[in-house]
N, C-alpha and C positions, 0 to 999 in steps of 0.2 A: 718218831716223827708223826706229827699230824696229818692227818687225811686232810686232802684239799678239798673246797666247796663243789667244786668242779665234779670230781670224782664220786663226791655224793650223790649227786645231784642225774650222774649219769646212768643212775640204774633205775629203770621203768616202776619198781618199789616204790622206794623211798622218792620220787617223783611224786607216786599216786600219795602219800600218808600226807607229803608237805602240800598239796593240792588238797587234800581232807580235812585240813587242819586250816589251813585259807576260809574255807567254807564255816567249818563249826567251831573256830577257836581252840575250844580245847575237847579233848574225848579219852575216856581211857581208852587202855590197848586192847582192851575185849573188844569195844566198840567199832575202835580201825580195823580190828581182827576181822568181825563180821562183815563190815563193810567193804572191804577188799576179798572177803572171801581166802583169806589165808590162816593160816594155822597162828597160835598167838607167838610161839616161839620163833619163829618167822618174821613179824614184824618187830617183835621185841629187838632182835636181831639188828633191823633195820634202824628202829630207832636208837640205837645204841650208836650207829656208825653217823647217823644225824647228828647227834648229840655229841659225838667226837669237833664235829665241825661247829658245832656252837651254831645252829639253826635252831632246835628243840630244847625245852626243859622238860623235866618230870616233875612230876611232885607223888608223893603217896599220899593218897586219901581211904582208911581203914587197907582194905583188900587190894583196891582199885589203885592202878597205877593211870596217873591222867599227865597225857601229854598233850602240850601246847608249842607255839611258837613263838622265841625268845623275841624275834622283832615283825610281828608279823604285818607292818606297813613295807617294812624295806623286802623283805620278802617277795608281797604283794607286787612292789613297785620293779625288782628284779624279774618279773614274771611275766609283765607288760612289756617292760625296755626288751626282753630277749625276744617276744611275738613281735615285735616291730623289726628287729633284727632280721624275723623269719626264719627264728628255730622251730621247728615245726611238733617238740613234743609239749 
């Protein structure tokens, strides 16, 4: 069974990478790594459960695993509708 968006979305993580990824497009995982301050296996982890839900791709570049967002306008614009809503993360 697929993870719902819902469920992804609920954990303060994988929050902060799709909020990261708003910001910079695309980054590899070293670079969310460092910038969240977590271990790479860790967000790996994270983006794995993202990418279950069809929010994230990857791509491999040489070493570099670079992950983006598969629609990152509807994303964007789910992120606004939910602050109007007054979800407060």
């Amino acid at each position: 069974m697929k993870p719902s968006l819902f469920k992804a979305l609920s954990s303060e993580v994988r929050l902060s990478l799709v909020k990261e990824l708003l910001k910079n497009k695309t980054l590899c995982v070293c670079a969310l790594s460092a910038k969240m301050d977590r271990d790479i296996s860790t967000v790996s982890r994270h983006i794995k459960q993202l990418k279950l839900v069809g929010l994230v791709s990857t791509k491999r570049k040489g070493k570099e695993i670079r992950v983006s967002l598969k629609n990152p306008e509807l994303t964007k614009k789910f992120f606004t509708d939910a602050k109007k809503l007054g979800v407060k993360k």
